[in-house]
mmCIF file as Biopython writes it, N, C-alpha, C and O atoms, coordinates in Angstrom:
data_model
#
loop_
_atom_site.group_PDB
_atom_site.id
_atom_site.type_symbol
_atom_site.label_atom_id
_atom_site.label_alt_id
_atom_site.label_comp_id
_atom_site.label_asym_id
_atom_site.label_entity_id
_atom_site.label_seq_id
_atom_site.pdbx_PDB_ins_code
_atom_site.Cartn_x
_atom_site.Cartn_y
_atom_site.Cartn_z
_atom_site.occupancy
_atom_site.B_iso_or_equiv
_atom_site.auth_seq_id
_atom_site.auth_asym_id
_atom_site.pdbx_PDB_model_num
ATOM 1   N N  . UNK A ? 1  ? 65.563 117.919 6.252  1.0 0.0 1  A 1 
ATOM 2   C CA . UNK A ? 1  ? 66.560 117.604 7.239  1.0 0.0 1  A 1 
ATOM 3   C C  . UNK A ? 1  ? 67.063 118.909 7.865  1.0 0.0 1  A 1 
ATOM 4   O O  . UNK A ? 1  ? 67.246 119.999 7.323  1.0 0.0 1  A 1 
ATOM 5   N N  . UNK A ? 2  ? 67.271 118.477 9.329  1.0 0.0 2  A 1 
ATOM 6   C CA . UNK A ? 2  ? 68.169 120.110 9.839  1.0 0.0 2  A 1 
ATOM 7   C C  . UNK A ? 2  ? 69.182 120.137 10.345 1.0 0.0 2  A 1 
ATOM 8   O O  . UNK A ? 2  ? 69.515 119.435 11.299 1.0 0.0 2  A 1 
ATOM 9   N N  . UNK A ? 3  ? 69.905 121.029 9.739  1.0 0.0 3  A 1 
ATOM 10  C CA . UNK A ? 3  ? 71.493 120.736 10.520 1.0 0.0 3  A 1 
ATOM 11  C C  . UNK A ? 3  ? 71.485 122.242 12.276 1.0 0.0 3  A 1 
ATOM 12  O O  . UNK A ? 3  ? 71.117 123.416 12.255 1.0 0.0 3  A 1 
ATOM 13  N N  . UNK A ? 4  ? 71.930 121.585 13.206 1.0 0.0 4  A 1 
ATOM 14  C CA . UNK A ? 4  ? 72.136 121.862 14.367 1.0 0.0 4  A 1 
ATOM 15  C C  . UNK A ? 4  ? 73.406 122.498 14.812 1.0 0.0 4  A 1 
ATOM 16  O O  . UNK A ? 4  ? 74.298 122.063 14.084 1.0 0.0 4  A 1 
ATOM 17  N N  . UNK A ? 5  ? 74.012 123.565 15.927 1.0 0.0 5  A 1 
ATOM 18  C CA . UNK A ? 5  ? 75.058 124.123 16.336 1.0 0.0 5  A 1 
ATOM 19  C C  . UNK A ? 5  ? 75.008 123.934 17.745 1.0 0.0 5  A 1 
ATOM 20  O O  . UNK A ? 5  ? 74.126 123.303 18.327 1.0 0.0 5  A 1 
ATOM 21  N N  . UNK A ? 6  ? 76.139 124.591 18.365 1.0 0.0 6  A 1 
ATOM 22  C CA . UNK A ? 6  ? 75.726 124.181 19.913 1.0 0.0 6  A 1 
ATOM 23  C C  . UNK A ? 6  ? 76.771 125.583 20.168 1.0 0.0 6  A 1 
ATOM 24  O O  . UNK A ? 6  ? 77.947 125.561 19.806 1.0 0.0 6  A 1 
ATOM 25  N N  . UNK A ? 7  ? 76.291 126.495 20.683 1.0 0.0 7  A 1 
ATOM 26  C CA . UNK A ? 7  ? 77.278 127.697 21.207 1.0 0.0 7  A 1 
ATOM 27  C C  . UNK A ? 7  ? 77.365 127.638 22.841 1.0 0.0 7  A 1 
ATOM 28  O O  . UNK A ? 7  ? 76.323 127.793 23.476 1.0 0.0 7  A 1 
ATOM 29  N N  . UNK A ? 8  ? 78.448 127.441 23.439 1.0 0.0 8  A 1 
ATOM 30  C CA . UNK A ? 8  ? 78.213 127.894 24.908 1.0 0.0 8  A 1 
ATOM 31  C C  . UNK A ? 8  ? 78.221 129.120 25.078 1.0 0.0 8  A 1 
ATOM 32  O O  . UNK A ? 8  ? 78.961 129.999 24.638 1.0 0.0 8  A 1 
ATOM 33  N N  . UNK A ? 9  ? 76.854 129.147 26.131 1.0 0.0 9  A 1 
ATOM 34  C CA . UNK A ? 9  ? 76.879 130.813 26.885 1.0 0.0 9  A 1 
ATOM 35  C C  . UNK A ? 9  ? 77.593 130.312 28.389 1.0 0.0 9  A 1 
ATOM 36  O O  . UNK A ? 9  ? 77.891 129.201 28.829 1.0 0.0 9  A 1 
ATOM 37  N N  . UNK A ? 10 ? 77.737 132.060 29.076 1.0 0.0 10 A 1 
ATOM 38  C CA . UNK A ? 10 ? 77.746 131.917 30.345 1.0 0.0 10 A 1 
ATOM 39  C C  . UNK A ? 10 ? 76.649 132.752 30.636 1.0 0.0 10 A 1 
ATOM 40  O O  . UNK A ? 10 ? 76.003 133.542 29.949 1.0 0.0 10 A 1 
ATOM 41  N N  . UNK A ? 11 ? 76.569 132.284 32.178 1.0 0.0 11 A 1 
ATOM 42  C CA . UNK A ? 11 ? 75.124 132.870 33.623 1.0 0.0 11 A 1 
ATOM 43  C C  . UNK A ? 11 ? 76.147 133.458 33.799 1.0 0.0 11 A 1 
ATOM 44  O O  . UNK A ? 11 ? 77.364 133.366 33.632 1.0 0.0 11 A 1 
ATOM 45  N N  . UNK A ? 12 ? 74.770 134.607 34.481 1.0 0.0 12 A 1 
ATOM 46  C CA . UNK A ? 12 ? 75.778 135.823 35.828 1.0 0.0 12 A 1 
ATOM 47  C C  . UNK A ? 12 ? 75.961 135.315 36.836 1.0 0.0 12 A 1 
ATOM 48  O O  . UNK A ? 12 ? 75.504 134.404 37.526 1.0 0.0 12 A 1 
ATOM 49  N N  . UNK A ? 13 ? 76.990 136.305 36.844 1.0 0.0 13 A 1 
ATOM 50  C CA . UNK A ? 13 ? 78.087 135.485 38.418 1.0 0.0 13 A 1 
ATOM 51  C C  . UNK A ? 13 ? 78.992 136.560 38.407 1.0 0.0 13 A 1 
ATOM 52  O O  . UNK A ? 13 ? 79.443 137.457 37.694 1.0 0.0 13 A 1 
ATOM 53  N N  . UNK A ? 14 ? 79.072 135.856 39.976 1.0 0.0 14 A 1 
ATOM 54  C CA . UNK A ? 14 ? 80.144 137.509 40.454 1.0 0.0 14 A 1 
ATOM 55  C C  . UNK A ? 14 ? 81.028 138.321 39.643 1.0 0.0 14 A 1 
ATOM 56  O O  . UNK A ? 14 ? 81.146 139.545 39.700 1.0 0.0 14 A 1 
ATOM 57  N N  . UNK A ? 15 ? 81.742 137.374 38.751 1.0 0.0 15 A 1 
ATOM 58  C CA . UNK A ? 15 ? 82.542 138.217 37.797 1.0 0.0 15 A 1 
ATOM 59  C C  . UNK A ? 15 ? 82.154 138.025 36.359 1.0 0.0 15 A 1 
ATOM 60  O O  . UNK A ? 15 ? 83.008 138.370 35.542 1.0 0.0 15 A 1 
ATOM 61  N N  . UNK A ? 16 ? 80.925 137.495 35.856 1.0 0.0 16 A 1 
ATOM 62  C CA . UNK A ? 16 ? 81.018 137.399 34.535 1.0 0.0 16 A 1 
ATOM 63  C C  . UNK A ? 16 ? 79.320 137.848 34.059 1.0 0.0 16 A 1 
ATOM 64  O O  . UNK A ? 16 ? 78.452 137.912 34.929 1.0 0.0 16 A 1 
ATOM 65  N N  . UNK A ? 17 ? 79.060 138.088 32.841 1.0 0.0 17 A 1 
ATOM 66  C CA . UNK A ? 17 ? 78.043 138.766 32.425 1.0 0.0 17 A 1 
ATOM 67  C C  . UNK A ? 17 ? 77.479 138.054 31.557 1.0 0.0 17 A 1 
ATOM 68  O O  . UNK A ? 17 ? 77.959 137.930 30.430 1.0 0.0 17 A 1 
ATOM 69  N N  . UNK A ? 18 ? 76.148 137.351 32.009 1.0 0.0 18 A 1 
ATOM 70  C CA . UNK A ? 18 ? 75.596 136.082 31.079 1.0 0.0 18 A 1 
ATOM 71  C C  . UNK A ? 18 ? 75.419 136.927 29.380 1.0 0.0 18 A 1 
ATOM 72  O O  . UNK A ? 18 ? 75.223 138.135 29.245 1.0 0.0 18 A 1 
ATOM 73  N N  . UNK A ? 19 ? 75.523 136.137 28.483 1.0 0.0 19 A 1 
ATOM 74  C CA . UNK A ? 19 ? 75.750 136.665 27.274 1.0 0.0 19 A 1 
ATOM 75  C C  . UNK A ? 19 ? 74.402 135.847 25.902 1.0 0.0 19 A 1 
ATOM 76  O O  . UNK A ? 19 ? 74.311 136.019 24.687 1.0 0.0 19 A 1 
ATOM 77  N N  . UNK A ? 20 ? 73.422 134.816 27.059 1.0 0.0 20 A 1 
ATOM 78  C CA . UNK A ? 20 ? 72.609 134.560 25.742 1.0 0.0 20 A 1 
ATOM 79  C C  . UNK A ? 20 ? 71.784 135.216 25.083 1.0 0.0 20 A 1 
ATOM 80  O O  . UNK A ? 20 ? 71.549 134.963 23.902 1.0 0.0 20 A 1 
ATOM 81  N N  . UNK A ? 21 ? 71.166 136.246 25.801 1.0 0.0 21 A 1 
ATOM 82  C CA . UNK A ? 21 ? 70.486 137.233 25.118 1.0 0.0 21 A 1 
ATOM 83  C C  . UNK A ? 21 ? 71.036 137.941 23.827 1.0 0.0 21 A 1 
ATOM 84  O O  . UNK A ? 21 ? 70.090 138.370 23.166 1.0 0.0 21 A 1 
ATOM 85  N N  . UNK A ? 22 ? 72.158 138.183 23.298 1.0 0.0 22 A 1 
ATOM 86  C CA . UNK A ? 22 ? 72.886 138.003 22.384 1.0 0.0 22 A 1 
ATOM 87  C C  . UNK A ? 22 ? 73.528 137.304 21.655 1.0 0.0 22 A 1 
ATOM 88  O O  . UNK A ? 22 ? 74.230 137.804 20.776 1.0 0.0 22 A 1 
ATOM 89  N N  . UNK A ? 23 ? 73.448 136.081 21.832 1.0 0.0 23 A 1 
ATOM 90  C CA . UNK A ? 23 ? 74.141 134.945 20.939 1.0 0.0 23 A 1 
ATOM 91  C C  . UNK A ? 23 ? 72.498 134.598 20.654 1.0 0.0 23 A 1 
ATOM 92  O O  . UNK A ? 23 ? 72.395 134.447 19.437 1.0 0.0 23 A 1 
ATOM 93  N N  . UNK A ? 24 ? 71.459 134.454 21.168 1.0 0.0 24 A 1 
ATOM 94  C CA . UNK A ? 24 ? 70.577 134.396 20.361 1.0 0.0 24 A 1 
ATOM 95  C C  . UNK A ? 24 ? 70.038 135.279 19.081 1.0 0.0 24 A 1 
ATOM 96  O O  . UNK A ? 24 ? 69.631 134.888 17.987 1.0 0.0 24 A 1 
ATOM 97  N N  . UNK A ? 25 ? 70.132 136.161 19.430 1.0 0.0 25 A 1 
ATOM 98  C CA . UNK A ? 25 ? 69.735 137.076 18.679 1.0 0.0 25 A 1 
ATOM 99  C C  . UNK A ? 25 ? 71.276 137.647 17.674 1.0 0.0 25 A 1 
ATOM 100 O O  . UNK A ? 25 ? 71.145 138.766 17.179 1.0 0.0 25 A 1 
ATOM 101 N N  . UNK A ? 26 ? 72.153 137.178 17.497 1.0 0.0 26 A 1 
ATOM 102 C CA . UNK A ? 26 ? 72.782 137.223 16.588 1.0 0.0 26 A 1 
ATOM 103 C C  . UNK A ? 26 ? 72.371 136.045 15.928 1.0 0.0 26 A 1 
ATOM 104 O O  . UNK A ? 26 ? 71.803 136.152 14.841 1.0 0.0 26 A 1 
ATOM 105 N N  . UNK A ? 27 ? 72.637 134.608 16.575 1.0 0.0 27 A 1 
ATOM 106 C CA . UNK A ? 27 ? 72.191 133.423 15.420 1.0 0.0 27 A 1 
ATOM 107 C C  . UNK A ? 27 ? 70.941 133.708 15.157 1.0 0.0 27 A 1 
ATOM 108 O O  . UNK A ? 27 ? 71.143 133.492 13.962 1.0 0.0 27 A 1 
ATOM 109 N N  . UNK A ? 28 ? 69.737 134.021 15.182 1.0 0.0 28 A 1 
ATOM 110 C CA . UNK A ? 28 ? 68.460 134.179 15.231 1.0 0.0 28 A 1 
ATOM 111 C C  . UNK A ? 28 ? 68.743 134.575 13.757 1.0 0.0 28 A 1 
ATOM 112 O O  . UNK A ? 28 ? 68.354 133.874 12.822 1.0 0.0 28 A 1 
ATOM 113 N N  . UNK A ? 29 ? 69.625 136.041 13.547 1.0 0.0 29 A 1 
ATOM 114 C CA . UNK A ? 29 ? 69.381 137.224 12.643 1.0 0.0 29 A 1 
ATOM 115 C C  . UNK A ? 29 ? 69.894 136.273 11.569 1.0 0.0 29 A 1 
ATOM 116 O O  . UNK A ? 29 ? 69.341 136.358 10.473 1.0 0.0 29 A 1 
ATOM 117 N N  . UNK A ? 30 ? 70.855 135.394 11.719 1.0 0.0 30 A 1 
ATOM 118 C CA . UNK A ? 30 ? 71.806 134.416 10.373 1.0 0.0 30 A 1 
ATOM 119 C C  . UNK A ? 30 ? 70.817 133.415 9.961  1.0 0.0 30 A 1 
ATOM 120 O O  . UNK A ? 30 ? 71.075 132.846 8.900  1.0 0.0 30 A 1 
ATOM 121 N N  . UNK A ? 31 ? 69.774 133.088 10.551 1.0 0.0 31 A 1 
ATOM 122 C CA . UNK A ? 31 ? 68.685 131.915 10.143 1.0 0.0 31 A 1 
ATOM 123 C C  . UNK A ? 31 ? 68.483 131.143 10.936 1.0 0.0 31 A 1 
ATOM 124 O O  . UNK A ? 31 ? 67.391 130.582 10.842 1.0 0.0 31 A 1 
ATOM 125 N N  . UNK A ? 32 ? 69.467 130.696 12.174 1.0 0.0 32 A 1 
ATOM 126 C CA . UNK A ? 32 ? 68.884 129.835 12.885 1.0 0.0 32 A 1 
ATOM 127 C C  . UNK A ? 32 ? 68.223 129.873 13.947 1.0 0.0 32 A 1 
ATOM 128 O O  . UNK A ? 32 ? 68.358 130.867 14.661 1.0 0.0 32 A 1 
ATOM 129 N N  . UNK A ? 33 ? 67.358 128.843 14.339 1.0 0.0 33 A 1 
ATOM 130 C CA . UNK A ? 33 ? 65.644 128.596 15.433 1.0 0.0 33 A 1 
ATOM 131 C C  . UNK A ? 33 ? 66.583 128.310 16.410 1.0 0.0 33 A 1 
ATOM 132 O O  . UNK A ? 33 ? 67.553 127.580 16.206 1.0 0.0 33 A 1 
ATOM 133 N N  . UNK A ? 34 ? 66.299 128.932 17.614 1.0 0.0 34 A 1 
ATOM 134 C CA . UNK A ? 34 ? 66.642 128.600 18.674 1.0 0.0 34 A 1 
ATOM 135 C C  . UNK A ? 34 ? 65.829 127.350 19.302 1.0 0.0 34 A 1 
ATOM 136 O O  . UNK A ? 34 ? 64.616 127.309 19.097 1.0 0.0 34 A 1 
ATOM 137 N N  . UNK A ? 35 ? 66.282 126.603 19.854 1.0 0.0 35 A 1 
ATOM 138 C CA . UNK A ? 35 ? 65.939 125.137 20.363 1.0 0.0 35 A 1 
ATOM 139 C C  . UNK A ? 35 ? 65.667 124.855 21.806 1.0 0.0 35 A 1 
ATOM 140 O O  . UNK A ? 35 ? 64.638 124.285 22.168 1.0 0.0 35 A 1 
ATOM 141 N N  . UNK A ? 36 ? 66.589 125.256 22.615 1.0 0.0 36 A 1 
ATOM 142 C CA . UNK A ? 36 ? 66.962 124.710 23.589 1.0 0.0 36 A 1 
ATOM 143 C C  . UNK A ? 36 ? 68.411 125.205 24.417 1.0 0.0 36 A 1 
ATOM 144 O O  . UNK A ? 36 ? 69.490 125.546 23.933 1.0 0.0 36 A 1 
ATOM 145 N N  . UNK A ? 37 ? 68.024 125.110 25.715 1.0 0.0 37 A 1 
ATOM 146 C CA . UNK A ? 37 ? 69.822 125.386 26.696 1.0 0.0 37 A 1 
ATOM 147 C C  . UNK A ? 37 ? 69.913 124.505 27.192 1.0 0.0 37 A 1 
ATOM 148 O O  . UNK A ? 37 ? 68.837 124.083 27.616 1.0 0.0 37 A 1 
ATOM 149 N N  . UNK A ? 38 ? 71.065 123.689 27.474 1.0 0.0 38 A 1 
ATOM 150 C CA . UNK A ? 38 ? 71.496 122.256 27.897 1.0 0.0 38 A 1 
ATOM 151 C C  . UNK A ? 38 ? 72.392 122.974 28.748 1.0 0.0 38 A 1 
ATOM 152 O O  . UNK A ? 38 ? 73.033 123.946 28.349 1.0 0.0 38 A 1 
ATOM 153 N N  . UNK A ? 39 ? 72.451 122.538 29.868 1.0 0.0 39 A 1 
ATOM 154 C CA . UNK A ? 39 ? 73.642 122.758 31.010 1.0 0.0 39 A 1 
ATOM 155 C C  . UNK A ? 39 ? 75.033 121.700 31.532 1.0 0.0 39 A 1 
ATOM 156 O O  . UNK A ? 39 ? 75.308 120.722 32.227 1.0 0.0 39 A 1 
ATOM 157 N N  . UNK A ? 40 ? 75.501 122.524 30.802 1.0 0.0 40 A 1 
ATOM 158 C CA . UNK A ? 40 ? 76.613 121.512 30.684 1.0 0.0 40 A 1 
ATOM 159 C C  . UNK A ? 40 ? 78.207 122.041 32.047 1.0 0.0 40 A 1 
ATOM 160 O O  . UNK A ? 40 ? 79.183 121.293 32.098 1.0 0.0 40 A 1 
ATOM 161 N N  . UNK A ? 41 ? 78.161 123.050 32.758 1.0 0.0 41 A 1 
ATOM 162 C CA . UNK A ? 41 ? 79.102 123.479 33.328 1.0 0.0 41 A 1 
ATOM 163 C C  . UNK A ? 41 ? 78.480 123.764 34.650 1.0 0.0 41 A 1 
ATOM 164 O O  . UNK A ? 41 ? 77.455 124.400 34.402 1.0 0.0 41 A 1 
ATOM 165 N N  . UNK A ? 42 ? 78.632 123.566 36.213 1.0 0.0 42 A 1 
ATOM 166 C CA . UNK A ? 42 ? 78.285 123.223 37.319 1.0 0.0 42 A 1 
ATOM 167 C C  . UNK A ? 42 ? 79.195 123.804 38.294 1.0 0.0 42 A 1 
ATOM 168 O O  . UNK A ? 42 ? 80.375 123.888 37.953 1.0 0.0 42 A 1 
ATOM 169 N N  . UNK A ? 43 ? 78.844 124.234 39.487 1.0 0.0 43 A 1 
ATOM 170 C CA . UNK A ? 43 ? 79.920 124.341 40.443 1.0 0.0 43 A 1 
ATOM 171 C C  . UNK A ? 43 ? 79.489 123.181 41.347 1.0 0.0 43 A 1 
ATOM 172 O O  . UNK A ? 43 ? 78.699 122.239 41.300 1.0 0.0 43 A 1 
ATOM 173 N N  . UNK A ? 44 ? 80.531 123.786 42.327 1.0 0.0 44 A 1 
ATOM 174 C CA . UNK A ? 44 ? 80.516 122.453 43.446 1.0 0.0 44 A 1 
ATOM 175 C C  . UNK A ? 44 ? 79.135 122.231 43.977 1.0 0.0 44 A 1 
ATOM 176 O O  . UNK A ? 44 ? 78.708 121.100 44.210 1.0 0.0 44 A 1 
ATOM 177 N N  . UNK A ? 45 ? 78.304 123.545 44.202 1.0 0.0 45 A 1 
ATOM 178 C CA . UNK A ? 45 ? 76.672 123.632 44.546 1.0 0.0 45 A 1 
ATOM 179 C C  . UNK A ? 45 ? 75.646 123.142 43.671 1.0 0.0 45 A 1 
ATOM 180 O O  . UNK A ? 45 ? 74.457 123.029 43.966 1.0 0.0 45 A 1 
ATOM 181 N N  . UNK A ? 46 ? 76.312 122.794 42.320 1.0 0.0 46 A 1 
ATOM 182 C CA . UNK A ? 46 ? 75.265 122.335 41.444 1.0 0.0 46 A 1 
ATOM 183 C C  . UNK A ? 46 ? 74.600 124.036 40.924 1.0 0.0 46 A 1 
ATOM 184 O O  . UNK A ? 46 ? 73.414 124.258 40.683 1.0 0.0 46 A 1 
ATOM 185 N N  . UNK A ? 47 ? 75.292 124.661 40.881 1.0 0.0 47 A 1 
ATOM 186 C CA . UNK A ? 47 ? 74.685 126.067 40.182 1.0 0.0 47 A 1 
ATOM 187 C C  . UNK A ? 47 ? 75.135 126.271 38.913 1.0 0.0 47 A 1 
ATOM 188 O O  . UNK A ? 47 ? 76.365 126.221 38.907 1.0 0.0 47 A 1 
ATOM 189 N N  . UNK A ? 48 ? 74.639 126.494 37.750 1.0 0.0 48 A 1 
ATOM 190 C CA . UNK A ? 48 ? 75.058 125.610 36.288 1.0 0.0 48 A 1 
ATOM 191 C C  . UNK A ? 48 ? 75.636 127.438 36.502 1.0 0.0 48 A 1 
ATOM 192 O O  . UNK A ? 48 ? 75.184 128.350 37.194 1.0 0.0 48 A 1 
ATOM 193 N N  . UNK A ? 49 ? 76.951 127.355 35.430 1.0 0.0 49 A 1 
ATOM 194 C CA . UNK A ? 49 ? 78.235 128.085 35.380 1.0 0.0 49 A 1 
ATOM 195 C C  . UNK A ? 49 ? 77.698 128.591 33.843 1.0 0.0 49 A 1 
ATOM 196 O O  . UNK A ? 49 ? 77.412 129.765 33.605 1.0 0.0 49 A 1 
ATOM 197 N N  . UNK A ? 50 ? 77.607 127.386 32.753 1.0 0.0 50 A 1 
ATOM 198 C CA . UNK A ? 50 ? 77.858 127.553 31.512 1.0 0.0 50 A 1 
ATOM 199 C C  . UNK A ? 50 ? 76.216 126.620 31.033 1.0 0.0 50 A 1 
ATOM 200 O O  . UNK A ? 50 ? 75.314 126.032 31.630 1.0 0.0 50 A 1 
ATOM 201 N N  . UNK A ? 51 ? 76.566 126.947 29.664 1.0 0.0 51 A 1 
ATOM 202 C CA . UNK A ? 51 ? 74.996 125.922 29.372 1.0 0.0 51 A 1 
ATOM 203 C C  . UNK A ? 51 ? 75.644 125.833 27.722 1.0 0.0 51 A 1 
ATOM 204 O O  . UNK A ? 51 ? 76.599 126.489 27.305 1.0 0.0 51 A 1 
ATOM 205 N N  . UNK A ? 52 ? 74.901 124.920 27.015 1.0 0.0 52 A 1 
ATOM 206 C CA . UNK A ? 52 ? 74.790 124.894 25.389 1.0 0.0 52 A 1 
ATOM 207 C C  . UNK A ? 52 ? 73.538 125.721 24.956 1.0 0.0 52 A 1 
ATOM 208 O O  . UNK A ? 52 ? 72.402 125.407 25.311 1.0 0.0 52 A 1 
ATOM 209 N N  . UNK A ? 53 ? 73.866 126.980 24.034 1.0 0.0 53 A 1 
ATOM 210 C CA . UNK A ? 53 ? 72.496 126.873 23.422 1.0 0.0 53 A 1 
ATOM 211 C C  . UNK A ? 53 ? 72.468 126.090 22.115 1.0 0.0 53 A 1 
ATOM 212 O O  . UNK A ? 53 ? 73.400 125.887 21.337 1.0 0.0 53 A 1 
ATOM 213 N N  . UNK A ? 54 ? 71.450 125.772 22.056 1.0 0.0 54 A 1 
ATOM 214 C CA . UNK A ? 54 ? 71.169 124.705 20.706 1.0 0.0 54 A 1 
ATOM 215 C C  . UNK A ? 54 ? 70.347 125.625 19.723 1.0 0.0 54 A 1 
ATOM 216 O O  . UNK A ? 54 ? 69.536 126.509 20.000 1.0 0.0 54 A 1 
ATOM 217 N N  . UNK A ? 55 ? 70.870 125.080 18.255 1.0 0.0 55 A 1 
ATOM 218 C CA . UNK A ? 55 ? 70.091 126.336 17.327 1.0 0.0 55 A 1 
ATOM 219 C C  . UNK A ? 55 ? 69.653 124.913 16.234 1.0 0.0 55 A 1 
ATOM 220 O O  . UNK A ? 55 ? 69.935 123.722 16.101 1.0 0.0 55 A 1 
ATOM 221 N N  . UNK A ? 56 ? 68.983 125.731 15.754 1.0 0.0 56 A 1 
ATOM 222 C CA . UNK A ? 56 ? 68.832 124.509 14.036 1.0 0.0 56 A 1 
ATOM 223 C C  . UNK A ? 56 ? 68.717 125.086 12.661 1.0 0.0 56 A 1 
ATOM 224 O O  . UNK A ? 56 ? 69.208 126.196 12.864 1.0 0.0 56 A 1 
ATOM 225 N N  . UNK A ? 57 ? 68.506 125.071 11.844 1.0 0.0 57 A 1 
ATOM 226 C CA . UNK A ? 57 ? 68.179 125.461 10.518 1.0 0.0 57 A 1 
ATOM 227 C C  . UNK A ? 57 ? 68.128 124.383 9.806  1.0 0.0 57 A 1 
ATOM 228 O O  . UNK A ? 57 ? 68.507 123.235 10.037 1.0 0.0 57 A 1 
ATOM 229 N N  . UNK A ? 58 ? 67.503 124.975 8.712  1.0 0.0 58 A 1 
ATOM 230 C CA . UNK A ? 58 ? 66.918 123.498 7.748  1.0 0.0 58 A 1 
ATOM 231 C C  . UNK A ? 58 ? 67.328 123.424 6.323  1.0 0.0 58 A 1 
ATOM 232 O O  . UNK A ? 58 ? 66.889 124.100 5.393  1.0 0.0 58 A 1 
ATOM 233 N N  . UNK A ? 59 ? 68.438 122.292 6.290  1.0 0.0 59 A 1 
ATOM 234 C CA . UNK A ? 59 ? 69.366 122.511 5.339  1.0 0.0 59 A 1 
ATOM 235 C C  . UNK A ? 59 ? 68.716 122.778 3.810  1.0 0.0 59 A 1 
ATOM 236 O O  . UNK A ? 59 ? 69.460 122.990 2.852  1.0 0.0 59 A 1 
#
């Protein structure tokens, strides 16, 4: 069985500095498989803001 996390990152954008390249690779280093990015945060253009990354490990 595997138990799952969900961390939000942010994308670059005018004022902010996308950050998954490091939240992967910190959870990576603790044990967990990276999965997947789900986009969960949008502007009015439909330009995703925020996303889920999804991790797993196997309990």
């Amino acid at each position: 069985m595997y138990k799952y996390i969900y961390v939000s990152a942010d994308t670059q954008g005018l004022f902010t500095v996308s950050n998954h390249r490091e939240l992967i690779d910190k959870y990576s280093s603790e044990g967990w498989r990276f999965i997947a990015a789900i986009p969960t945060v949008f502007t009015g253009h439909g330009v995703i803001k925020q996303f889920d990354l999804v991790f797993e490990k196997e309990e």
